[in-house]
HTML snippet that shows the backbone in 3Dmol.js (N, CA, C, O; Angstrom):
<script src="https://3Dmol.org/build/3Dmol-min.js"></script>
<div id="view" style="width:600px;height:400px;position:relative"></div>
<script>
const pdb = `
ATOM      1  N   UNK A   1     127.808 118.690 163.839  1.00  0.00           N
ATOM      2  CA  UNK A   1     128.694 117.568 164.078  1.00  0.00           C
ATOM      3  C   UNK A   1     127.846 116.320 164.293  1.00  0.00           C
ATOM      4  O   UNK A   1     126.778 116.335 164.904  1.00  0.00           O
ATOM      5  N   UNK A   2     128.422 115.195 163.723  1.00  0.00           N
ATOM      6  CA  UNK A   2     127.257 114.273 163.597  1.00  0.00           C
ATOM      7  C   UNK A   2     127.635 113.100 165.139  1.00  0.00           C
ATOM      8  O   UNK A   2     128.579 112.326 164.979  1.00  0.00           O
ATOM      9  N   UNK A   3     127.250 113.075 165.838  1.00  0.00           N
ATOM     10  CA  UNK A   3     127.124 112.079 166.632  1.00  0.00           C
ATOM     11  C   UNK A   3     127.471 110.602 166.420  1.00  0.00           C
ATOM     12  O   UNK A   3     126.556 109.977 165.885  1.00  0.00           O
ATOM     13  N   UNK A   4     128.656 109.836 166.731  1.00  0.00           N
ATOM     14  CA  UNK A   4     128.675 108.353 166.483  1.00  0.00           C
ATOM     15  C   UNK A   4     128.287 107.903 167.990  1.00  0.00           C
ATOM     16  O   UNK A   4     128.327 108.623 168.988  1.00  0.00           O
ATOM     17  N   UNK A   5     127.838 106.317 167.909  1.00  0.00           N
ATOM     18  CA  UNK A   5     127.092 105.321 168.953  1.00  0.00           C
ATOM     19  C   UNK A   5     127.956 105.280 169.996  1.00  0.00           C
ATOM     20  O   UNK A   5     127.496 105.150 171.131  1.00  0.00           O
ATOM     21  N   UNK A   6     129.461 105.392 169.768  1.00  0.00           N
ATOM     22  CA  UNK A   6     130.384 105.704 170.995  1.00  0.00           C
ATOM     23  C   UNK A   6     130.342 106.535 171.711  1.00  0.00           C
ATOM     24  O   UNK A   6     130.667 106.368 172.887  1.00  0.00           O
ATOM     25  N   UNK A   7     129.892 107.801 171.193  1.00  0.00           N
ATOM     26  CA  UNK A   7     130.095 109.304 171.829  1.00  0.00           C
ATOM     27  C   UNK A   7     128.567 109.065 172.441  1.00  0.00           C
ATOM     28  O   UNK A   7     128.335 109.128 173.649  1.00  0.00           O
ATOM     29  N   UNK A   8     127.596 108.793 171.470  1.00  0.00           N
ATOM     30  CA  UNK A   8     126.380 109.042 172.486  1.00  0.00           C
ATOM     31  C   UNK A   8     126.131 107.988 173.771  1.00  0.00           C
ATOM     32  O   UNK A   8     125.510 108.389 174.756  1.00  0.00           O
ATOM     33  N   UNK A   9     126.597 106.757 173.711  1.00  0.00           N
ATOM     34  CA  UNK A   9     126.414 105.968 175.436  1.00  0.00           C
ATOM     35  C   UNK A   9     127.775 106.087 176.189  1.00  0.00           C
ATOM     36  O   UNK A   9     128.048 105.622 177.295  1.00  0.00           O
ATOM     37  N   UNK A  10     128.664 106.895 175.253  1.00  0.00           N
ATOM     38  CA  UNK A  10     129.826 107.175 176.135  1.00  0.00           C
ATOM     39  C   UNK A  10     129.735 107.657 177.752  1.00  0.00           C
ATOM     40  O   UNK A  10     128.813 108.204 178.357  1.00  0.00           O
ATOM     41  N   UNK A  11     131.030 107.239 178.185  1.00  0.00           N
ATOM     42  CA  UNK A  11     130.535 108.649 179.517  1.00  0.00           C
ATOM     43  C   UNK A  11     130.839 109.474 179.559  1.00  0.00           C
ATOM     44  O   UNK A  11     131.616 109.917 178.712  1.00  0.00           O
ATOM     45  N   UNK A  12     130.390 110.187 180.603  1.00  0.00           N
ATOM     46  CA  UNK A  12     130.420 111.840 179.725  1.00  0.00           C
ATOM     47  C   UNK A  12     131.735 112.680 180.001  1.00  0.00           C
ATOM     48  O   UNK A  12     132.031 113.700 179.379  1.00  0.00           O
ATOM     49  N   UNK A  13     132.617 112.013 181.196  1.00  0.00           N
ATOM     50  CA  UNK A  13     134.468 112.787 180.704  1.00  0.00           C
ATOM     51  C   UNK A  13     134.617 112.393 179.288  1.00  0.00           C
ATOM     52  O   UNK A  13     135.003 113.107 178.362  1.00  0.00           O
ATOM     53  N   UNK A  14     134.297 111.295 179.257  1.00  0.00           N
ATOM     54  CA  UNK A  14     135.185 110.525 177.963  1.00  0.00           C
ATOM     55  C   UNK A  14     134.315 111.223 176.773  1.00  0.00           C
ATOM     56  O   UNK A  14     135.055 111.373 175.801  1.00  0.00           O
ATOM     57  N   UNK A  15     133.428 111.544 176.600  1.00  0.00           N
ATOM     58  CA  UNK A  15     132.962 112.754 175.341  1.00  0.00           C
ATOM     59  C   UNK A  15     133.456 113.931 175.481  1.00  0.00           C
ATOM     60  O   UNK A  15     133.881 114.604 174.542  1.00  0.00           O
ATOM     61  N   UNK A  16     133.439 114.374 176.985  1.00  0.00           N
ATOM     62  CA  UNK A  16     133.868 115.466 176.572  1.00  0.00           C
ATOM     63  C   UNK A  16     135.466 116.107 176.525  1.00  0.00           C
ATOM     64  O   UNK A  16     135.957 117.200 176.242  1.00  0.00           O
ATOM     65  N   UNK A  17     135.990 114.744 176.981  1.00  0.00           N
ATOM     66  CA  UNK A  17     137.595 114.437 176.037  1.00  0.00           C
ATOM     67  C   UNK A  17     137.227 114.777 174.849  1.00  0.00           C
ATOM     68  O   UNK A  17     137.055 115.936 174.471  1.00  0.00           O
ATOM     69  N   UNK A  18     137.082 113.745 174.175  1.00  0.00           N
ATOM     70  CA  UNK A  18     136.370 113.310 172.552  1.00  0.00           C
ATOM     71  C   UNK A  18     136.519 115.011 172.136  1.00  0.00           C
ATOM     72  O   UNK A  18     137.466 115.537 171.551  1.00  0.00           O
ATOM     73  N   UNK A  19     135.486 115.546 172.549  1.00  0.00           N
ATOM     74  CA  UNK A  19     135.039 116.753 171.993  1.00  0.00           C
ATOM     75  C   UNK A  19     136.053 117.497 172.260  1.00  0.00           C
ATOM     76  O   UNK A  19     136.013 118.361 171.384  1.00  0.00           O
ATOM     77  N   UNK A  20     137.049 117.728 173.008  1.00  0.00           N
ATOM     78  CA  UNK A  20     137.905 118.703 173.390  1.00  0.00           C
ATOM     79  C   UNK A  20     139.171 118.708 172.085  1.00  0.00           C
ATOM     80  O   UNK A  20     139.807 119.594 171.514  1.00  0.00           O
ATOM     81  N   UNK A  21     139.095 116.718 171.975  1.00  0.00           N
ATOM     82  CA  UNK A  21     140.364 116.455 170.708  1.00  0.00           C
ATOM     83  C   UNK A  21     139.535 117.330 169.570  1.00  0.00           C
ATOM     84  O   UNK A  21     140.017 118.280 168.954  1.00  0.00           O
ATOM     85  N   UNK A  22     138.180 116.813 169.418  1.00  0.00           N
ATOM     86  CA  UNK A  22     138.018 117.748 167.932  1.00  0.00           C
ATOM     87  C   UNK A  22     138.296 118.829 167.816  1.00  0.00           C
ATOM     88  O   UNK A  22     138.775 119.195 166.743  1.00  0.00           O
ATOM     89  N   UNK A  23     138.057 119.949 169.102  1.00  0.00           N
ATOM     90  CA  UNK A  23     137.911 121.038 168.889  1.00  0.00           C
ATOM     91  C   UNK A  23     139.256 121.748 168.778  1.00  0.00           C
ATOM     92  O   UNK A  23     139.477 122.854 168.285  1.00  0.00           O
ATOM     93  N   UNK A  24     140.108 120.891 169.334  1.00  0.00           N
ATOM     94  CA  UNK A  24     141.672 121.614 168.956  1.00  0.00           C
ATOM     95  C   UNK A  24     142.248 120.700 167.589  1.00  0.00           C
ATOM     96  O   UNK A  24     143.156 120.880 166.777  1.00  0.00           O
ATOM     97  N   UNK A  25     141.638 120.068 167.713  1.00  0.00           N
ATOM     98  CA  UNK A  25     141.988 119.623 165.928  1.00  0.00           C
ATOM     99  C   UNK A  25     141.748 120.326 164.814  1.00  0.00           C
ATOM    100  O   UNK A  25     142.522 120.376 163.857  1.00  0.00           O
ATOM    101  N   UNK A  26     140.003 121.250 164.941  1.00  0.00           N
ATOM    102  CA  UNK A  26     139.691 121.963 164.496  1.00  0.00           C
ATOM    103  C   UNK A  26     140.607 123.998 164.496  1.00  0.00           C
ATOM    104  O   UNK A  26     140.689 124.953 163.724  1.00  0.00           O
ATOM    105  N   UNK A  27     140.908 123.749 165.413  1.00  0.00           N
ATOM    106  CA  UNK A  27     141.675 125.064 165.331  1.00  0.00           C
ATOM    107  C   UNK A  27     143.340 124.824 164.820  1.00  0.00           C
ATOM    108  O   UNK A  27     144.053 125.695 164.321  1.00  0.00           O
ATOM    109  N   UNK A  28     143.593 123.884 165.004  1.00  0.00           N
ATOM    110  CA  UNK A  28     144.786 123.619 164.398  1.00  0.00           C
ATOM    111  C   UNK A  28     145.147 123.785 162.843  1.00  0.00           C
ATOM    112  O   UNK A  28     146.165 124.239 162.320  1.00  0.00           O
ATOM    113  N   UNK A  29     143.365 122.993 161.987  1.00  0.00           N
ATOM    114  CA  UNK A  29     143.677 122.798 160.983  1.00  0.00           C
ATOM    115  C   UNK A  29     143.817 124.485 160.696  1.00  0.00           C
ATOM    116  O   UNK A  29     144.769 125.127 160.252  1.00  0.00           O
ATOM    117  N   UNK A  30     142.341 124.958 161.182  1.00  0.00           N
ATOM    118  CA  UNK A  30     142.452 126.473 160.871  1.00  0.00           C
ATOM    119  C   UNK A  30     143.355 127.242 161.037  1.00  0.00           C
ATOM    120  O   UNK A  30     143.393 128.073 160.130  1.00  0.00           O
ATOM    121  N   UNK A  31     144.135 127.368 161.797  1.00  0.00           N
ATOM    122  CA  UNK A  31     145.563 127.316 162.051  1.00  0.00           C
ATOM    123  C   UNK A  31     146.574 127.470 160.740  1.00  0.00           C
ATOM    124  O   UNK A  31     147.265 128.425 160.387  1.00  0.00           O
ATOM    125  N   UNK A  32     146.441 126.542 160.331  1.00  0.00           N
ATOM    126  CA  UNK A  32     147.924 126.146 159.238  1.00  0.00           C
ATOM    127  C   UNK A  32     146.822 126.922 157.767  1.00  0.00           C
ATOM    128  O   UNK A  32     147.273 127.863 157.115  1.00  0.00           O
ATOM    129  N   UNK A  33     145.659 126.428 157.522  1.00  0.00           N
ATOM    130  CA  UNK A  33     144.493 127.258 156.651  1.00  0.00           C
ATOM    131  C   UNK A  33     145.772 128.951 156.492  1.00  0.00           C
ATOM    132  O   UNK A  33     146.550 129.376 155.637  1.00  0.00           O
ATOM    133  N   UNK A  34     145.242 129.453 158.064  1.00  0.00           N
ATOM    134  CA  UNK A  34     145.999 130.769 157.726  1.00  0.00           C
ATOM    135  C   UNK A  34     147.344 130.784 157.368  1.00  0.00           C
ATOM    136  O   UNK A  34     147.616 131.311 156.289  1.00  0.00           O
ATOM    137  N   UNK A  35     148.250 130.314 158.047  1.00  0.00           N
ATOM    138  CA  UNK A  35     149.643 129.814 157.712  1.00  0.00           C
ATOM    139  C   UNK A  35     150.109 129.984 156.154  1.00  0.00           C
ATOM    140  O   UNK A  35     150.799 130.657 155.388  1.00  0.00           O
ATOM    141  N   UNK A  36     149.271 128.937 156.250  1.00  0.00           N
ATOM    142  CA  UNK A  36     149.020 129.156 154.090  1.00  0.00           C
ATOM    143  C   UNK A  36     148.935 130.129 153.389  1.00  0.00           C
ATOM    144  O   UNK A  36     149.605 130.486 152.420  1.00  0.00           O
ATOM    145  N   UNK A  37     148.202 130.511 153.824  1.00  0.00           N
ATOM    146  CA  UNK A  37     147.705 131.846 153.135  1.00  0.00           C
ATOM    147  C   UNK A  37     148.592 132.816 153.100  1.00  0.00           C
ATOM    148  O   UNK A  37     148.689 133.469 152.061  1.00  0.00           O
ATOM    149  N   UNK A  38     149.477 133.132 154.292  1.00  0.00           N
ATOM    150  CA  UNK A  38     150.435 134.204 154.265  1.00  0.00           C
ATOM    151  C   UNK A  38     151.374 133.392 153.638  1.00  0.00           C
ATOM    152  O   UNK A  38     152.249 134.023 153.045  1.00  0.00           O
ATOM    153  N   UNK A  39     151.451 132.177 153.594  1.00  0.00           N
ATOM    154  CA  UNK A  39     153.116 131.949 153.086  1.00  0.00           C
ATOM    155  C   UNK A  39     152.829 132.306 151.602  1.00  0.00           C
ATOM    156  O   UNK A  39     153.533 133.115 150.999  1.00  0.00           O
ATOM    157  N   UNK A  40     151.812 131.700 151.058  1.00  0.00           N
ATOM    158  CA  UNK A  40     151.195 131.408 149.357  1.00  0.00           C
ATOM    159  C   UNK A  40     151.002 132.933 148.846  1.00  0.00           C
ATOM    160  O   UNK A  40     151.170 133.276 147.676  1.00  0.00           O
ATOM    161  N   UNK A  41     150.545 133.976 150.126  1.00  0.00           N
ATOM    162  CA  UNK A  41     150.689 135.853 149.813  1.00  0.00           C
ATOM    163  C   UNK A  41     152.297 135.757 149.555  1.00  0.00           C
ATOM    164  O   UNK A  41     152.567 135.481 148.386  1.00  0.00           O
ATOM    165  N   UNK A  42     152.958 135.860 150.067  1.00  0.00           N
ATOM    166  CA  UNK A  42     154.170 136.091 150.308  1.00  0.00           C
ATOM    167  C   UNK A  42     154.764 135.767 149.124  1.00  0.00           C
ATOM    168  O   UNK A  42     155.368 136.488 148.329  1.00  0.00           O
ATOM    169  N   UNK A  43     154.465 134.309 149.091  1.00  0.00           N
ATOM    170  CA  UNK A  43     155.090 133.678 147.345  1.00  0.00           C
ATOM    171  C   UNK A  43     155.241 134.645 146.117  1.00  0.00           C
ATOM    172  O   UNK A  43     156.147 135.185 145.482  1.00  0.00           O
ATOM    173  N   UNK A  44     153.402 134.552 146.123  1.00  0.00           N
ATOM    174  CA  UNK A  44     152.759 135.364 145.282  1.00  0.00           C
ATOM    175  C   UNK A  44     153.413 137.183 144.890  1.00  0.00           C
ATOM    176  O   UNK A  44     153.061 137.936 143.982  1.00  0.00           O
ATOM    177  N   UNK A  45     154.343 137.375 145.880  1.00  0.00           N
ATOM    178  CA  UNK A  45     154.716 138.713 145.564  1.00  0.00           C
ATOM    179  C   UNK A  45     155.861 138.670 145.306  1.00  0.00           C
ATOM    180  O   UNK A  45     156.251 139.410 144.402  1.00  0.00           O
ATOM    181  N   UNK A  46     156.693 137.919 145.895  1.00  0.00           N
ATOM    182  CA  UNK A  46     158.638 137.610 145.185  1.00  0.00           C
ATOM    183  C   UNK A  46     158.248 137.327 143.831  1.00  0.00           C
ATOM    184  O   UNK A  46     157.320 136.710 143.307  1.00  0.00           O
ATOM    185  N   UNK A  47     159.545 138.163 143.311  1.00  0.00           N
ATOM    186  CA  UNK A  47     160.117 137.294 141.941  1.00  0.00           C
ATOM    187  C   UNK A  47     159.936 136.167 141.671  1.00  0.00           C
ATOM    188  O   UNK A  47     159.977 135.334 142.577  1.00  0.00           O
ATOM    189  N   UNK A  48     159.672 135.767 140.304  1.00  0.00           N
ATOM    190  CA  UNK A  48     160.123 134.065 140.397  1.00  0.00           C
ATOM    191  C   UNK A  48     161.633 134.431 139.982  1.00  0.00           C
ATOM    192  O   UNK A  48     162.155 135.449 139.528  1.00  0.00           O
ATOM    193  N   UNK A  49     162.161 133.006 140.378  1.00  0.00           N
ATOM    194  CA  UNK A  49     163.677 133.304 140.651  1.00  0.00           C
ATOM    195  C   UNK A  49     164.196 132.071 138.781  1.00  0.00           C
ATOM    196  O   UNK A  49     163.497 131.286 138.140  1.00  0.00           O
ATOM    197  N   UNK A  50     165.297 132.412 138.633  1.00  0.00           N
ATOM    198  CA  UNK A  50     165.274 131.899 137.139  1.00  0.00           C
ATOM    199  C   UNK A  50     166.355 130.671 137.606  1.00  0.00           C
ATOM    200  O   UNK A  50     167.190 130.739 138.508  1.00  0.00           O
ATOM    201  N   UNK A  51     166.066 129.511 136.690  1.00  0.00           N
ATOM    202  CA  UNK A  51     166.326 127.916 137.064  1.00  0.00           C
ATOM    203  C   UNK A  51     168.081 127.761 136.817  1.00  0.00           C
ATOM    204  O   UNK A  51     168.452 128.217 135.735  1.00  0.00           O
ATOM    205  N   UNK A  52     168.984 127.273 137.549  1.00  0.00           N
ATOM    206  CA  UNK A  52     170.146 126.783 137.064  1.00  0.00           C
ATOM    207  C   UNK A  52     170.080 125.559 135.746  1.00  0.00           C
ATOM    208  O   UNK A  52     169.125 124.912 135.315  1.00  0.00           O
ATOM    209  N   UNK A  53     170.900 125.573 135.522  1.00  0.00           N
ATOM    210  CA  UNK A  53     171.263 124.645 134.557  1.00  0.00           C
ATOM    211  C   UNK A  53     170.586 122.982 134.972  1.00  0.00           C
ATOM    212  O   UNK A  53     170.020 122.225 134.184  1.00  0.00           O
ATOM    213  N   UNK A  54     170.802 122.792 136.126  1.00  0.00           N
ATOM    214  CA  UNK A  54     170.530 121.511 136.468  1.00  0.00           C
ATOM    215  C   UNK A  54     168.650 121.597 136.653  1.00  0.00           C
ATOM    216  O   UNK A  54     167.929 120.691 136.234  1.00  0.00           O
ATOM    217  N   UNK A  55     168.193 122.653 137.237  1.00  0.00           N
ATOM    218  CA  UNK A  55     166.875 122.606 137.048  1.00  0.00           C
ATOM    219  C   UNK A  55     166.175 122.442 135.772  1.00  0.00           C
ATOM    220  O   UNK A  55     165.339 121.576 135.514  1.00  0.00           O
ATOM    221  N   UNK A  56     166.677 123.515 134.880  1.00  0.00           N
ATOM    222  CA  UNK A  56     166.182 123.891 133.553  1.00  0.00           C
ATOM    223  C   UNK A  56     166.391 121.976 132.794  1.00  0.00           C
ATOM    224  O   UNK A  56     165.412 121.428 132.286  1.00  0.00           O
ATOM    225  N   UNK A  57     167.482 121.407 132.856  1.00  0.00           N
ATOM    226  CA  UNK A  57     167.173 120.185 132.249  1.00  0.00           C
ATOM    227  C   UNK A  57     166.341 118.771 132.855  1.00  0.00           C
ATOM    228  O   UNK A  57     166.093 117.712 132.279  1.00  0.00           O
ATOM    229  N   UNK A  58     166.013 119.244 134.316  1.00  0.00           N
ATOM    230  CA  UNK A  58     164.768 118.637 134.926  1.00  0.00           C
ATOM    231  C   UNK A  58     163.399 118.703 134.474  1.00  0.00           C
ATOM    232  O   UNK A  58     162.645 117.786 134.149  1.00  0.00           O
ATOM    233  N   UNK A  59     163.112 120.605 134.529  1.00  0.00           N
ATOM    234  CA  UNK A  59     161.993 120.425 134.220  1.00  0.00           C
ATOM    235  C   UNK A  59     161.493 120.219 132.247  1.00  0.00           C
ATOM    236  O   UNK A  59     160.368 120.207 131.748  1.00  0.00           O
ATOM    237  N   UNK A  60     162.775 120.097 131.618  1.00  0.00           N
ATOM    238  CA  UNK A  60     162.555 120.004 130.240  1.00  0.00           C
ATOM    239  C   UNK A  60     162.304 118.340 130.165  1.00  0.00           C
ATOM    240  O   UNK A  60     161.440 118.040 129.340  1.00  0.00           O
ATOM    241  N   UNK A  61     162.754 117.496 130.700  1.00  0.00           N
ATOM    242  CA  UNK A  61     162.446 116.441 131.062  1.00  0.00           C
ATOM    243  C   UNK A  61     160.915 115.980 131.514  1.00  0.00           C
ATOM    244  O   UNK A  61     160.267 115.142 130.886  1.00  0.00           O
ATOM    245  N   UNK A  62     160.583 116.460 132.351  1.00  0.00           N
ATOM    246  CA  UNK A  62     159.332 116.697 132.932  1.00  0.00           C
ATOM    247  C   UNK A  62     158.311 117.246 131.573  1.00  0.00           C
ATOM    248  O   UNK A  62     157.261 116.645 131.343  1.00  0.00           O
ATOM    249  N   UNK A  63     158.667 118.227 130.870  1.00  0.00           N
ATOM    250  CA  UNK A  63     157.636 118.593 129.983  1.00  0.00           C
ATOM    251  C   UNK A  63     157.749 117.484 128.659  1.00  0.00           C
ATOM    252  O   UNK A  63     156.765 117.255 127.957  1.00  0.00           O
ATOM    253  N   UNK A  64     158.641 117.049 128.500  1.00  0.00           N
ATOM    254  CA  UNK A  64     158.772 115.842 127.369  1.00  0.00           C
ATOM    255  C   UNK A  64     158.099 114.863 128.004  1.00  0.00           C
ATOM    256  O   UNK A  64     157.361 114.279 127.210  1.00  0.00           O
ATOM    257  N   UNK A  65     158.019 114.266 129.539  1.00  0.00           N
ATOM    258  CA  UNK A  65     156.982 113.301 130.044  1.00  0.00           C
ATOM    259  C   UNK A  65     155.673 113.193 130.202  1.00  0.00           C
ATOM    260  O   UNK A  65     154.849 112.284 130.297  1.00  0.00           O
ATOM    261  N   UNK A  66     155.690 114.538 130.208  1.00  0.00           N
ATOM    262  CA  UNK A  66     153.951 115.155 130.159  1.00  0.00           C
ATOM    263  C   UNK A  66     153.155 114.941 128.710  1.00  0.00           C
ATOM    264  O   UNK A  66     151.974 114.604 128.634  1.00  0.00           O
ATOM    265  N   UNK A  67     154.139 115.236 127.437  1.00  0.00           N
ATOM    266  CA  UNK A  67     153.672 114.869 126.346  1.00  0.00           C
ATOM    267  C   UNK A  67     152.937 113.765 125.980  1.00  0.00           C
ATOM    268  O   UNK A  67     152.582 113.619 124.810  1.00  0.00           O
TER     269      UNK A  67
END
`;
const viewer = $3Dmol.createViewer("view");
viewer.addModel(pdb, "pdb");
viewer.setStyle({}, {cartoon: {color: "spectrum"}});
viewer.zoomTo();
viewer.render();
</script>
């Protein structure tokens, strides 16, 4: 972790605030990381489900825009 000029003449509650926000910031992200993963497993094993009428002329739309 790289040190900024605030944190190092900071005082030292107030870093080790600082450091406390990163470190649950850091588990948070890791956090949702896993989250992901089971939801995107989960995806990954349902059916895909087949488009109504109103979808199917969305995404035909969409592939004529892509052209």
């Amino acid at each position: 972790m790289k040190i900024t000029r605030e944190q190092l003449f900071a005082a030292p509650k107030l870093a080790r605030r600082a450091k406390g926000r990163f470190d649950r910031g850091m588990e948070a992200v890791s956090a949702a990381r896993a989250r992901a993963m089971e939801i995107a497993q989960q995806c990954a094993a349902q059916p895909l489900l087949i488009p109504n009428a109103s979808q199917r002329r969305r995404l035909a739309r969409l592939r004529v825009a892509e052209s």
